[in-house]
Residue, then its C-alpha position, 0 to 999 in steps of 0.5 A: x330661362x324665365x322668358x324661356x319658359x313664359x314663351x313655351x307656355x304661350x305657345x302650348x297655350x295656343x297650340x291648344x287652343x287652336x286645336x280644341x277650335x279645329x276639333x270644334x269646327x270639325x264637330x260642327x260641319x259634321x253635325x251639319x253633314x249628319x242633319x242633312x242626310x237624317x232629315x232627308x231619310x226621314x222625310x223619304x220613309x216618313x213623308x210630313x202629313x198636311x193637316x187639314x184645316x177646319x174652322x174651329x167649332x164655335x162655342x155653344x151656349x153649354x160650354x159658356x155655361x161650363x165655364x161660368x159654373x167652373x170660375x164660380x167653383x173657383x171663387x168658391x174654393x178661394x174663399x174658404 
């Protein structure tokens, strides 16, 4: 009776488990389906804008002076 009980428990246990993985595979291959045909709407009504590059502006002598006039207020600040 005993080893009667261990086997049906084994194999409640996989049945189990087997189905918890199918649901799961099934979930996947539906979130991919959905990722698909979401991201090709989305790209049909909202095409992606390229930026346009441009060369970063360079630093002029005021903002070095901003920043110097930041770090001393910092220092400051700390040693207070």
């Amino acid at each position: 009776m005993e080893g009667s009980v261990f086997a049906k428990s084994i194999e409640l246990m996989v049945v189990g488990m087997g189905m918890t993985f199918a649901f799961l595979m099934i979930l996947v291959f539906i979130m991919k389906v959905l990722e698909f045909a979401v991201e090709g709407c989305l790209n049909k009504w909202f095409p992606v804008k390229e930026a346009a590059s441009s060369a970063p502006a360079a630093a002029s002598a005021s903002d070095d002076k901003v920043k110097i006039a930041i770090a001393l207020a910092a220092a400051k600040s700390m040693m207070k």
